[in-house]
C-alpha positions in Angstrom: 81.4 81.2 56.7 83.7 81.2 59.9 85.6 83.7 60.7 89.3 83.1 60.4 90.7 83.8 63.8 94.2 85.2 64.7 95.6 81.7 65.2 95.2 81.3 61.7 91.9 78.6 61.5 87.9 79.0 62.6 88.8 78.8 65.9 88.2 76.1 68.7 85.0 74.0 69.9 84.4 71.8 72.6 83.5 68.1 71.6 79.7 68.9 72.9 80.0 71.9 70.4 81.1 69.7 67.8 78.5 66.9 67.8 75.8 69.4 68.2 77.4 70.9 65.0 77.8 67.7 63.3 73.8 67.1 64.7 72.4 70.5 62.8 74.7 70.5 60.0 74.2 67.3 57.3 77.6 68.7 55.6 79.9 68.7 58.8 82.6 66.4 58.4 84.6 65.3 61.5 88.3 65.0 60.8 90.4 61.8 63.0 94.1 63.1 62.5 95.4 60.7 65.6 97.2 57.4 64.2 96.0 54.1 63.1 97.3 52.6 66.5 95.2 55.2 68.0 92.5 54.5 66.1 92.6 50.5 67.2 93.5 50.4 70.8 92.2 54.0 72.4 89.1 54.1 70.2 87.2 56.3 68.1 84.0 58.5 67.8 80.9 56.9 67.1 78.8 58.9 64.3 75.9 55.9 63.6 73.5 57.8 65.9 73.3 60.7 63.4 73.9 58.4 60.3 78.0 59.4 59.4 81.3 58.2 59.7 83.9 60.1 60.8 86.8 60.9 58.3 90.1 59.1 59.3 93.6 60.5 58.1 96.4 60.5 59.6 98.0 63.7 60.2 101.2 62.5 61.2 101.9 59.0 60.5 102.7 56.7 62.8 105.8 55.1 63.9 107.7 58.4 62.1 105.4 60.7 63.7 106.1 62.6 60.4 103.5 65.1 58.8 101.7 63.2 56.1 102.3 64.4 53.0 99.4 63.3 51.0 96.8 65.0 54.4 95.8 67.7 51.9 95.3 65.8 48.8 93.5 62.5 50.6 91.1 65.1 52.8 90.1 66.8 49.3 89.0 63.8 48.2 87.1 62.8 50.8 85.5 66.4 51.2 84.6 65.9 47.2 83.8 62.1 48.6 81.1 63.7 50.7 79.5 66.0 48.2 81.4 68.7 49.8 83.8 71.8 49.2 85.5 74.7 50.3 82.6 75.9 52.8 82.4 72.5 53.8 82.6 73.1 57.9 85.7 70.6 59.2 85.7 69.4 62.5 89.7 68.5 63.3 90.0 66.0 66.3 93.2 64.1 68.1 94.0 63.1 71.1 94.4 66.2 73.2 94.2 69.3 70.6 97.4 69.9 69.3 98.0 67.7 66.0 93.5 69.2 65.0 94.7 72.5 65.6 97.7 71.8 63.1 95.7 70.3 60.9 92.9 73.0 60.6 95.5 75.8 60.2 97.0 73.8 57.4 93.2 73.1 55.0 92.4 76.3 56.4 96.1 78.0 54.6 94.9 75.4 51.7 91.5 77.2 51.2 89.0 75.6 52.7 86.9 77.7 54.6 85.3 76.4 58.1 88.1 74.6 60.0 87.4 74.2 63.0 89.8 72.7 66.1 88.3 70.2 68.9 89.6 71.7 71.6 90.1 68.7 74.4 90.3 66.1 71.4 89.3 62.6 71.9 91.1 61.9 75.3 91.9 65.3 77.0 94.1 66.5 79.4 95.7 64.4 82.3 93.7 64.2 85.5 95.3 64.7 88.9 96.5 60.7 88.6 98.2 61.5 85.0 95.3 59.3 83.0 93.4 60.7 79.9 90.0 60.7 78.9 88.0 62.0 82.1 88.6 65.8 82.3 87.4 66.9 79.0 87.4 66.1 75.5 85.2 63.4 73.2 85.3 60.5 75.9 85.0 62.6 79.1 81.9 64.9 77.2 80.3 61.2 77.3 80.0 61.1 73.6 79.8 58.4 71.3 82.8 56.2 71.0 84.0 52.4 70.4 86.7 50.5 70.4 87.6 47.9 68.1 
């Protein structure tokens, strides 16, 4: 079981961190909180080389940019979905961090027990020209990805 850490969740991971997680660990489940238009135009990760899908669930909905009400009850069933439960290790990813990290604090205060955050998300920070997805996270780690 991980360790709940003073910001409330398992903690943070870098993208490398979580593949290899999702790699060794046949009941990892990666989380995709960013929106549907993210989703379609930026892209998403790519888990056919280790024979998954990631999870996709909107944490805040797009155009609103609301919280999604039904997160908690939709991820449940997709953990149950996967033959999973509580101690089911969740691997939270957006664009950059922030909306994961909001989402692992909130199925971690729900009860489930390995939430983890993927620290960098899909796209990272900006670079010195103010343009994602080359200084860290999923894309810039060189992992998996494709757009639709």
């Amino acid at each position: 079981m991980t360790k709940i850490g003073n910001g409330g969740y398992g903690g943070d991971i870098s993208a490398s961190q979580a593949y290899e997680l999702l790699q060794k660990d046949k009941s990892a489940i990666l989380v995709d909180v960013r929106t549907k238009a993210e989703w379609t135009f930026v892209g998403a990760p790519d888990l056919s080389p280790l024979n998954k899908e990631p999870v996709f669930i909107e944490w805040q909905e797009y155009p609103s940019m609301q919280v999604n009400p039904q997160f908690g009850e939709r991820l449940r069933t997709a953990i149950a979905d996967h033959g999973g439960d509580a101690s089911t290790p969740l691997l939270f990813l957006c664009r950059s961090g922030a909306r994961s990290q909001a989402a692992a604090k909130a199925m971690t205060a729900a009860g489930q027990l390995r939430c983890l955050n993927i620290a960098g998300g899909f796209e990272g920070s900006h670079d010195a020209s103010r343009k994602r997805g080359a200084v860290q996270g999923w894309k810039a780690s060189g992992l998996p990805w494709a757009q639709s």
